[in-house]
PDBQT receptor file of N, H, CA, C and O in Angstrom, charges set to zero:
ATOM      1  N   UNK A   1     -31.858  18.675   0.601  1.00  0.00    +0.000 N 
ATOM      2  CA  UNK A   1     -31.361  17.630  -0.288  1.00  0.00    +0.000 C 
ATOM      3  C   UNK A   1     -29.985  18.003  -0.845  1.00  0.00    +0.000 C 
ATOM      4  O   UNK A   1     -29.194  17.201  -1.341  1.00  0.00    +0.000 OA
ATOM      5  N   UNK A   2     -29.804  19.282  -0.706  1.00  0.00    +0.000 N 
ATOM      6  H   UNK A   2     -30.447  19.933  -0.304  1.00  0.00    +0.000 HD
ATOM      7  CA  UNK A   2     -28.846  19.700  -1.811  1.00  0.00    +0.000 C 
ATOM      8  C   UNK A   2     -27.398  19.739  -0.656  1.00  0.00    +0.000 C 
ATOM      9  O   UNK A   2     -26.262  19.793  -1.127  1.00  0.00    +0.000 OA
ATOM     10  N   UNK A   3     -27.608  19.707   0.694  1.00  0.00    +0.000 N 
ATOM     11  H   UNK A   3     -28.531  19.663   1.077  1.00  0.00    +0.000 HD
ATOM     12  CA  UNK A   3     -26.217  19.486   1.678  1.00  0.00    +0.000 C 
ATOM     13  C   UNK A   3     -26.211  18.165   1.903  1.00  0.00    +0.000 C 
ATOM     14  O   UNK A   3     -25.252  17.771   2.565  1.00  0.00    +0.000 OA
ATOM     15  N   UNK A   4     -27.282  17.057   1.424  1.00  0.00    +0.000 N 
ATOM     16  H   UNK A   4     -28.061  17.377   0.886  1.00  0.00    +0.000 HD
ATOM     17  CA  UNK A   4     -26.502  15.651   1.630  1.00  0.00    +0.000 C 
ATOM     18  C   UNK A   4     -26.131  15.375   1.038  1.00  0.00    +0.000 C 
ATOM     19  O   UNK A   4     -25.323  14.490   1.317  1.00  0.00    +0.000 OA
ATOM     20  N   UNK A   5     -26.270  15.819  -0.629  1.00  0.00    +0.000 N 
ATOM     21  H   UNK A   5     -26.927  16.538  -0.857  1.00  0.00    +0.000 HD
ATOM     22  CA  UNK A   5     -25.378  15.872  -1.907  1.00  0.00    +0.000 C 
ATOM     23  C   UNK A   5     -23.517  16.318  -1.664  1.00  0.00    +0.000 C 
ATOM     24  O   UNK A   5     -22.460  15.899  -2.134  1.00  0.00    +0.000 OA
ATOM     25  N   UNK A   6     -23.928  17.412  -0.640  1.00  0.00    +0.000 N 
ATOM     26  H   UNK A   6     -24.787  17.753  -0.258  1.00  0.00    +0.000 HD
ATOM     27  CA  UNK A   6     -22.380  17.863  -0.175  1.00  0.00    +0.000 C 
ATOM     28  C   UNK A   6     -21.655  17.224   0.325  1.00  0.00    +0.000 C 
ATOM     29  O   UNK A   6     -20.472  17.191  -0.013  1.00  0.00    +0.000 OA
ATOM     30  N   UNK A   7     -22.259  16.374   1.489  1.00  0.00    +0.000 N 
ATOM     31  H   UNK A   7     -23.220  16.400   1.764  1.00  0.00    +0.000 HD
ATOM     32  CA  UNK A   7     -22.292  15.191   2.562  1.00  0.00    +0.000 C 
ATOM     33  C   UNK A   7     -21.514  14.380   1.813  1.00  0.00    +0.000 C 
ATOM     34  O   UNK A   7     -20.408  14.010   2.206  1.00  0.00    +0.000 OA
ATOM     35  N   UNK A   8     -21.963  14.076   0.809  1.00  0.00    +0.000 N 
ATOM     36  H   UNK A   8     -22.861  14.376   0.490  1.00  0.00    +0.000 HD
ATOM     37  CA  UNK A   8     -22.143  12.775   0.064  1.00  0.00    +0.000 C 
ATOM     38  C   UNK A   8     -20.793  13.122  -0.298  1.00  0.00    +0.000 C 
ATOM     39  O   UNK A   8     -19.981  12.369   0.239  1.00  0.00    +0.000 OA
ATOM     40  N   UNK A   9     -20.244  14.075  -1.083  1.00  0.00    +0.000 N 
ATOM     41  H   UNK A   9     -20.904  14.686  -1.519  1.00  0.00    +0.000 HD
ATOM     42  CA  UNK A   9     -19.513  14.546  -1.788  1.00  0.00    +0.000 C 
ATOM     43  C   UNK A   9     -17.705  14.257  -1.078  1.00  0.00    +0.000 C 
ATOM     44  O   UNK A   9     -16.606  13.818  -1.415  1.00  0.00    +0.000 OA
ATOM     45  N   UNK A  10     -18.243  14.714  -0.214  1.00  0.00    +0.000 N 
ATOM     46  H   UNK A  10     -19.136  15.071   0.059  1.00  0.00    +0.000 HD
ATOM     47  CA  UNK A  10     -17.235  15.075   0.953  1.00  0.00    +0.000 C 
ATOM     48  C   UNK A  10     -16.945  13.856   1.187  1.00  0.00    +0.000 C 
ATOM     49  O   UNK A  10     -15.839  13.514   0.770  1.00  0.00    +0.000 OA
ATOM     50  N   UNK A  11     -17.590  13.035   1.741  1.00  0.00    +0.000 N 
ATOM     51  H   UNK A  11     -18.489  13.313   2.079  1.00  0.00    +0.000 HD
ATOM     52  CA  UNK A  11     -16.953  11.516   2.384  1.00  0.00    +0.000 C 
ATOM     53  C   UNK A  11     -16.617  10.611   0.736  1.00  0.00    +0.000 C 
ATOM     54  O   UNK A  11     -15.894   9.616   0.788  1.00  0.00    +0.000 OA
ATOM     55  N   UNK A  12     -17.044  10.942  -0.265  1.00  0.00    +0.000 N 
ATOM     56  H   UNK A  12     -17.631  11.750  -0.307  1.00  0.00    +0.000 HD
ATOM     57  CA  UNK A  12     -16.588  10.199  -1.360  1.00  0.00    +0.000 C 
ATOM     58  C   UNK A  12     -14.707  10.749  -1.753  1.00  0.00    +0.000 C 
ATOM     59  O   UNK A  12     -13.718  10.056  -1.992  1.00  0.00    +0.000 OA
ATOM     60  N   UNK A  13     -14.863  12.095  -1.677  1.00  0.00    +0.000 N 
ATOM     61  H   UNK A  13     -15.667  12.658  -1.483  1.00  0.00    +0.000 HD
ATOM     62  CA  UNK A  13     -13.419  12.602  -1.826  1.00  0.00    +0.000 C 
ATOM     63  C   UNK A  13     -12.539  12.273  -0.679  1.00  0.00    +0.000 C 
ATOM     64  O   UNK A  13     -11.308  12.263  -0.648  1.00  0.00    +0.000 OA
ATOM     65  N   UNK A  14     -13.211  12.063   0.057  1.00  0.00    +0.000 N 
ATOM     66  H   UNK A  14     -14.211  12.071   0.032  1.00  0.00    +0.000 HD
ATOM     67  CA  UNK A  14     -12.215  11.508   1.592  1.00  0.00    +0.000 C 
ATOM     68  C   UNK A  14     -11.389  10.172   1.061  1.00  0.00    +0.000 C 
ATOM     69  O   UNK A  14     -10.165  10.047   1.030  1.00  0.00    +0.000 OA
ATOM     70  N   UNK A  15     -12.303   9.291   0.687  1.00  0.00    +0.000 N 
ATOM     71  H   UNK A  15     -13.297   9.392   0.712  1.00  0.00    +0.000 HD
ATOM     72  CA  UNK A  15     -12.079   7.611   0.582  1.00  0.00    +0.000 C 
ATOM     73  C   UNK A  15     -11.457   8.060  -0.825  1.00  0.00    +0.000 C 
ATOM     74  O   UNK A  15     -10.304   7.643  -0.932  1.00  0.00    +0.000 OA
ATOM     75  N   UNK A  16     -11.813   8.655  -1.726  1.00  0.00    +0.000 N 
ATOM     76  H   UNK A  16     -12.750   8.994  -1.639  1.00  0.00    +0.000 HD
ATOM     77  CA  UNK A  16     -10.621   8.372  -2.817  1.00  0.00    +0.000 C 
ATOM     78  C   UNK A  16      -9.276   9.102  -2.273  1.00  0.00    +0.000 C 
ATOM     79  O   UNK A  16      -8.240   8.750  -2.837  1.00  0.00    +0.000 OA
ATOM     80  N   UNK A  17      -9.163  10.073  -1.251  1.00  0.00    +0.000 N 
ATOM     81  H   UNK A  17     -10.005  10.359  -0.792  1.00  0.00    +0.000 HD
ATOM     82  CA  UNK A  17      -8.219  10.370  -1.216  1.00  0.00    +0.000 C 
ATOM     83  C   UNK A  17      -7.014   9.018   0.010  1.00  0.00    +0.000 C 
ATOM     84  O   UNK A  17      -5.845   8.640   0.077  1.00  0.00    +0.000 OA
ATOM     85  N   UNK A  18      -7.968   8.857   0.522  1.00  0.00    +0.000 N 
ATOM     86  H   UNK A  18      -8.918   9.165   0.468  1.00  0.00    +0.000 HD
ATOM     87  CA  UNK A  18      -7.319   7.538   1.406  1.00  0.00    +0.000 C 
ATOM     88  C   UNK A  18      -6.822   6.647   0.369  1.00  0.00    +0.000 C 
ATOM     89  O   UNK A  18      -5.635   6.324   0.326  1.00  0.00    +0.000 OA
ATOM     90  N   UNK A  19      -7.515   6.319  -0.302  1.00  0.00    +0.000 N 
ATOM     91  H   UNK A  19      -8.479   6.581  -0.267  1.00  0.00    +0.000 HD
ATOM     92  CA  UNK A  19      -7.371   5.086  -1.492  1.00  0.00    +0.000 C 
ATOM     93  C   UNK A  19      -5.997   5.036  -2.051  1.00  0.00    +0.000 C 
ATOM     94  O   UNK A  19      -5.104   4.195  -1.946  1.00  0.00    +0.000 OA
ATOM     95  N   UNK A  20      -6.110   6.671  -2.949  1.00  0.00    +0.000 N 
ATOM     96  H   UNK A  20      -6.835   7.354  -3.034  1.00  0.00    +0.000 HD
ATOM     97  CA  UNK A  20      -5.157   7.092  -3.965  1.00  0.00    +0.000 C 
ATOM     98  C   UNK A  20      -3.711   6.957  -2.476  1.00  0.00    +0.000 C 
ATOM     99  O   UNK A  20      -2.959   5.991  -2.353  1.00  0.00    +0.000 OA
ATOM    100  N   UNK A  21      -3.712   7.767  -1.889  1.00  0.00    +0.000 N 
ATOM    101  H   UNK A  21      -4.323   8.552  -1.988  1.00  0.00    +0.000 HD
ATOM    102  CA  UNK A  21      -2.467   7.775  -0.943  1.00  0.00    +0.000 C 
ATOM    103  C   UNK A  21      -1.701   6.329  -0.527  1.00  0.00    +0.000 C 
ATOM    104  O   UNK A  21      -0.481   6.243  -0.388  1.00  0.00    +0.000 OA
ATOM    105  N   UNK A  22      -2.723   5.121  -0.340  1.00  0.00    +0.000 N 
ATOM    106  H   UNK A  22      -3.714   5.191  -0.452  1.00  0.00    +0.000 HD
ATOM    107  CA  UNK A  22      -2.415   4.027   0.419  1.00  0.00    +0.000 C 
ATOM    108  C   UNK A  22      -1.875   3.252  -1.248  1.00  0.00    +0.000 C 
ATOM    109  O   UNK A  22      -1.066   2.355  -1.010  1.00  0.00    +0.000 OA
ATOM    110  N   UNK A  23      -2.133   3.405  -2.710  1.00  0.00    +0.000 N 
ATOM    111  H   UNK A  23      -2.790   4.134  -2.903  1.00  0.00    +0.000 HD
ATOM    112  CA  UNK A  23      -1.115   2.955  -3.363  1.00  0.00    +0.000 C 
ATOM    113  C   UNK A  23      -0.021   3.700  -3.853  1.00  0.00    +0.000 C 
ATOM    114  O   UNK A  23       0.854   3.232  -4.581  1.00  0.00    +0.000 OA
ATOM    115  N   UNK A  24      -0.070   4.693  -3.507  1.00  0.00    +0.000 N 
ATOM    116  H   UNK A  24      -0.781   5.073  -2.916  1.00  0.00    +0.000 HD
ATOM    117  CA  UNK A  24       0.807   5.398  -3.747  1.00  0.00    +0.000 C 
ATOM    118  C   UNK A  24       2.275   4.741  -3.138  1.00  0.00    +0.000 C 
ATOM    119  O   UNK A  24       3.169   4.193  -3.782  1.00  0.00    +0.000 OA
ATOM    120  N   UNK A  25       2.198   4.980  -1.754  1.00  0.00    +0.000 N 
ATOM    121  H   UNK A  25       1.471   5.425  -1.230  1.00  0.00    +0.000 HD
ATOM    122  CA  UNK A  25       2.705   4.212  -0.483  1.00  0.00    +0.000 C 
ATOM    123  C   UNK A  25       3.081   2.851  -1.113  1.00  0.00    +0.000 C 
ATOM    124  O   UNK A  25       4.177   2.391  -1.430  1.00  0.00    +0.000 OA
ATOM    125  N   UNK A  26       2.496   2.619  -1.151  1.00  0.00    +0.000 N 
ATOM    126  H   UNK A  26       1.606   2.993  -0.894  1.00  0.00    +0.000 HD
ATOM    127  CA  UNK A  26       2.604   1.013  -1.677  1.00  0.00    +0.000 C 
ATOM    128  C   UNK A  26       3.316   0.442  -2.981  1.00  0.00    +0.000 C 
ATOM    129  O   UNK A  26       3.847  -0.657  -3.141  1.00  0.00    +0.000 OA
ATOM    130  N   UNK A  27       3.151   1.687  -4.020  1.00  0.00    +0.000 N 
ATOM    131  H   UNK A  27       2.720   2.580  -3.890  1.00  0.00    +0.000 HD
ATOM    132  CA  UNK A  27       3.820   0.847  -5.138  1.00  0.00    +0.000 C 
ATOM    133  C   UNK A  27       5.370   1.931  -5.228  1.00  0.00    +0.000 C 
ATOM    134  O   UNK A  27       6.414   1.581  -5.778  1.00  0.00    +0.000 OA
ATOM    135  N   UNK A  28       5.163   3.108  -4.616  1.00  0.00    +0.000 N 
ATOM    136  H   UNK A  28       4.315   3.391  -4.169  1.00  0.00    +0.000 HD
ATOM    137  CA  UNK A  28       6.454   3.981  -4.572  1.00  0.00    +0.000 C 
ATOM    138  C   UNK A  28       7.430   3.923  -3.392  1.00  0.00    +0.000 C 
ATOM    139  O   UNK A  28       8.577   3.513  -3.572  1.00  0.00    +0.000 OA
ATOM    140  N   UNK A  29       7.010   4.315  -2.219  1.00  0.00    +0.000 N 
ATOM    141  H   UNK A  29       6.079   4.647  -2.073  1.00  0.00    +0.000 HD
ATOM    142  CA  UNK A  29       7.398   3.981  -1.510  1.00  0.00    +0.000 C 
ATOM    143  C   UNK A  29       8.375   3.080  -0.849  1.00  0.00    +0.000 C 
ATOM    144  O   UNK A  29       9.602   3.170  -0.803  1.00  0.00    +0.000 OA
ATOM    145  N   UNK A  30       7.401   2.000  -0.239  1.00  0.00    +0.000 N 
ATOM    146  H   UNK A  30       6.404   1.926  -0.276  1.00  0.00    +0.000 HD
ATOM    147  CA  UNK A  30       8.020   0.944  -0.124  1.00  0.00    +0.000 C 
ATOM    148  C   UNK A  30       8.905  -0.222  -1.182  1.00  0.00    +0.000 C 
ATOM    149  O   UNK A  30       9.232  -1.382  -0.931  1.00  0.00    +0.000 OA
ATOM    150  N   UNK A  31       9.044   0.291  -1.961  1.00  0.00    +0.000 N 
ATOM    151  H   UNK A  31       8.779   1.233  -2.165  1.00  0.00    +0.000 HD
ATOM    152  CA  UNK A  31      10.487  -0.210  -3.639  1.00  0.00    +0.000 C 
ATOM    153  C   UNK A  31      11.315  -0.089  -2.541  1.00  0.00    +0.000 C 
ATOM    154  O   UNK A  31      11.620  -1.240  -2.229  1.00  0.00    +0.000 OA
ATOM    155  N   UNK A  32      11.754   0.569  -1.912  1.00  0.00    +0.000 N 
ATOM    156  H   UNK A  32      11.506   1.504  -2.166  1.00  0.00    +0.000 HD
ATOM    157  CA  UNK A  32      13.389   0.915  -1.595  1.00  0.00    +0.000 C 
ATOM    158  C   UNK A  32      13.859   0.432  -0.233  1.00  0.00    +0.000 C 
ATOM    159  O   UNK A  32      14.997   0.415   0.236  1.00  0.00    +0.000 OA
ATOM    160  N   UNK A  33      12.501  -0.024   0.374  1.00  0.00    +0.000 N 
ATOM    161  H   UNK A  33      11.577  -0.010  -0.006  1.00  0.00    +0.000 HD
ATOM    162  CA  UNK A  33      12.573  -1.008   1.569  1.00  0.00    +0.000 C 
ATOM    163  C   UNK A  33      13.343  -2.176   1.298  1.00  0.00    +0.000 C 
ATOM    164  O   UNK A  33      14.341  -2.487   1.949  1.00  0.00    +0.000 OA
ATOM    165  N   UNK A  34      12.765  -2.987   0.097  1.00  0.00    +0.000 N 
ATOM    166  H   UNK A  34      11.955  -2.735  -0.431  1.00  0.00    +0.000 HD
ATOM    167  CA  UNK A  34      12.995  -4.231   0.003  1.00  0.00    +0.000 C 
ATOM    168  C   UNK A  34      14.015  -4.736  -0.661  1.00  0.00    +0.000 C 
ATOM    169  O   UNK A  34      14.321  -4.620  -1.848  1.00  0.00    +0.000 OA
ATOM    170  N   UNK A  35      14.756  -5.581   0.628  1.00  0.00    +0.000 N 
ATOM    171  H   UNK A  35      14.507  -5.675   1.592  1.00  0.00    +0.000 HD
ATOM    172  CA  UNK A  35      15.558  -6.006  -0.248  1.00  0.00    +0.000 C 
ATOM    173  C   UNK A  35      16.125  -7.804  -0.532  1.00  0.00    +0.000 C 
ATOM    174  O   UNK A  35      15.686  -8.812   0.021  1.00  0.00    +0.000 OA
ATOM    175  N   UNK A  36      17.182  -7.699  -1.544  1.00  0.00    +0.000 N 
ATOM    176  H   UNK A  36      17.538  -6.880  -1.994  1.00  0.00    +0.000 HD
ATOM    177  CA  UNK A  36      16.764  -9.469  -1.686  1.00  0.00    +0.000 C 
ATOM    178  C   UNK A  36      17.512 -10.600  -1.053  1.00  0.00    +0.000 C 
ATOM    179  O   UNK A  36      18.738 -10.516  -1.123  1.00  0.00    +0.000 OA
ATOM    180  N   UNK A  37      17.171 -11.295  -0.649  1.00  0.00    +0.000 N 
ATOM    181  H   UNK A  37      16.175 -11.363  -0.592  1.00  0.00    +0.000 HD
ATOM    182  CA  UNK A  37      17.645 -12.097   0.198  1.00  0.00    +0.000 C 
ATOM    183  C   UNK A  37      18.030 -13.476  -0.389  1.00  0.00    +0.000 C 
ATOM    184  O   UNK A  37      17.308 -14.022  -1.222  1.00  0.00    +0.000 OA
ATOM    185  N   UNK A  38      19.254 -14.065   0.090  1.00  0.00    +0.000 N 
ATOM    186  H   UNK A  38      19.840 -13.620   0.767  1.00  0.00    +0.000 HD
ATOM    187  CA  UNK A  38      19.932 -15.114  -0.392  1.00  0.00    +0.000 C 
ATOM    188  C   UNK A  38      19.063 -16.652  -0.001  1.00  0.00    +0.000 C 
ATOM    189  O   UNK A  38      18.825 -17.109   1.118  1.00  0.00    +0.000 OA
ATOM    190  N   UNK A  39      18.776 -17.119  -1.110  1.00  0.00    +0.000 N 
ATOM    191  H   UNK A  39      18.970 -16.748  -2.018  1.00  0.00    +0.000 HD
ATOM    192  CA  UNK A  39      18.247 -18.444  -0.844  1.00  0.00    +0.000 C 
ATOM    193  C   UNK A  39      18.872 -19.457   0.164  1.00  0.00    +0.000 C 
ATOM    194  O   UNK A  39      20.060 -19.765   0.067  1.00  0.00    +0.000 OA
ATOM    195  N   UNK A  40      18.100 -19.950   1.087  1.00  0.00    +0.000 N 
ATOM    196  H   UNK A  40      17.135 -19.700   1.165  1.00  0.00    +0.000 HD
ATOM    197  CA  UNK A  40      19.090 -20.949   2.145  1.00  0.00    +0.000 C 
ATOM    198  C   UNK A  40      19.087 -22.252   1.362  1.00  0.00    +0.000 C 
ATOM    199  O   UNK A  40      18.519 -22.761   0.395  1.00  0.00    +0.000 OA
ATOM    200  N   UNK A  41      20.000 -22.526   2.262  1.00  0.00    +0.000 N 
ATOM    201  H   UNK A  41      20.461 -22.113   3.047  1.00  0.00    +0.000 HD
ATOM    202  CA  UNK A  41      20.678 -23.934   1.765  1.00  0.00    +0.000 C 
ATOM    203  C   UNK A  41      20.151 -25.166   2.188  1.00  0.00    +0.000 C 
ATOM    204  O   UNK A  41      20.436 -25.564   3.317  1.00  0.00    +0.000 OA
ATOM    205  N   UNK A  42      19.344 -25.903   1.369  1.00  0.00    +0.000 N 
ATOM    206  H   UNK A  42      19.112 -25.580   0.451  1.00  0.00    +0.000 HD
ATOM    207  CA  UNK A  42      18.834 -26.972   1.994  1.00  0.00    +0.000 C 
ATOM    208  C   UNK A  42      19.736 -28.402   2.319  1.00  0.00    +0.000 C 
ATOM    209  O   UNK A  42      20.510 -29.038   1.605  1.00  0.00    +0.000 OA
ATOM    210  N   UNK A  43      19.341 -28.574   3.519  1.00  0.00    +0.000 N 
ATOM    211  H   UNK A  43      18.712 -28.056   4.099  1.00  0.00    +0.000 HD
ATOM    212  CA  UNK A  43      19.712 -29.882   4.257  1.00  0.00    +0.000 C 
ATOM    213  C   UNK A  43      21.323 -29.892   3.455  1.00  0.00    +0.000 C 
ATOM    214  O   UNK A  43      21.830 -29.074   2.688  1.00  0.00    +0.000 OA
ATOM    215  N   UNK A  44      21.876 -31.298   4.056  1.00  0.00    +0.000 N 
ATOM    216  H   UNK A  44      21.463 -31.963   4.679  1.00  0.00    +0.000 HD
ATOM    217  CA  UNK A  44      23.152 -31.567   3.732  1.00  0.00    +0.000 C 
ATOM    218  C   UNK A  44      24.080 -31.407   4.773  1.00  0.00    +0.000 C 
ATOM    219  O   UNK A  44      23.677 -30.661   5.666  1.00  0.00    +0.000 OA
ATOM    220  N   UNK A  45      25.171 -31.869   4.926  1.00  0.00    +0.000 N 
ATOM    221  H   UNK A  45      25.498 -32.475   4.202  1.00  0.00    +0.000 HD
ATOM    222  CA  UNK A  45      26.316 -32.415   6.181  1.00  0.00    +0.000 C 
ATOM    223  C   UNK A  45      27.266 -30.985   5.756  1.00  0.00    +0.000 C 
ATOM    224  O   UNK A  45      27.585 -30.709   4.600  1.00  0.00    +0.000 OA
ATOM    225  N   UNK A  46      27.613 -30.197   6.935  1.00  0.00    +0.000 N 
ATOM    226  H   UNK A  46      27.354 -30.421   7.874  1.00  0.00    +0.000 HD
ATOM    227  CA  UNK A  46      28.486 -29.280   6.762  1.00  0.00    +0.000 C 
ATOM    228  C   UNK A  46      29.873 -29.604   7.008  1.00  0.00    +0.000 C 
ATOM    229  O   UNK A  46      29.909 -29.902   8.202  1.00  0.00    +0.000 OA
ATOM    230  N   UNK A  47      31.213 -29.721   6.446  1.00  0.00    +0.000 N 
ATOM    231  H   UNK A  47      31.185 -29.479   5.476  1.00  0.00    +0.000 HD
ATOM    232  CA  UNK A  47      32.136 -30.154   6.733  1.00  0.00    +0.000 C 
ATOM    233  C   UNK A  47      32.962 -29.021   7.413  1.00  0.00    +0.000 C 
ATOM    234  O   UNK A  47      34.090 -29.253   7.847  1.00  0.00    +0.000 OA
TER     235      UNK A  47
């Protein structure tokens, strides 16, 4: 009982560690990717 407790243990620290990494990524990371883009111009006759 006491190594599926380990079992247990082990795949729970796995997934928080996946978890924690994938916002990490996400809210640090990728900031410096994005960038802002100019609104297009709707409709209208170009002279």
């Amino acid at each position: 009982m006491d190594t599926f407790f380990e079992f247990l243990k082990e795949i729970l620290k796995g997934i928080v560690r996946a978890i924690s990494t994938y916002l990490f990524q996400k809210t640090f990371l990728n900031k410096g990717k994005t960038t802002q883009r100019r609104p297009k111009q709707k409709g209208g006759s170009r002279k």
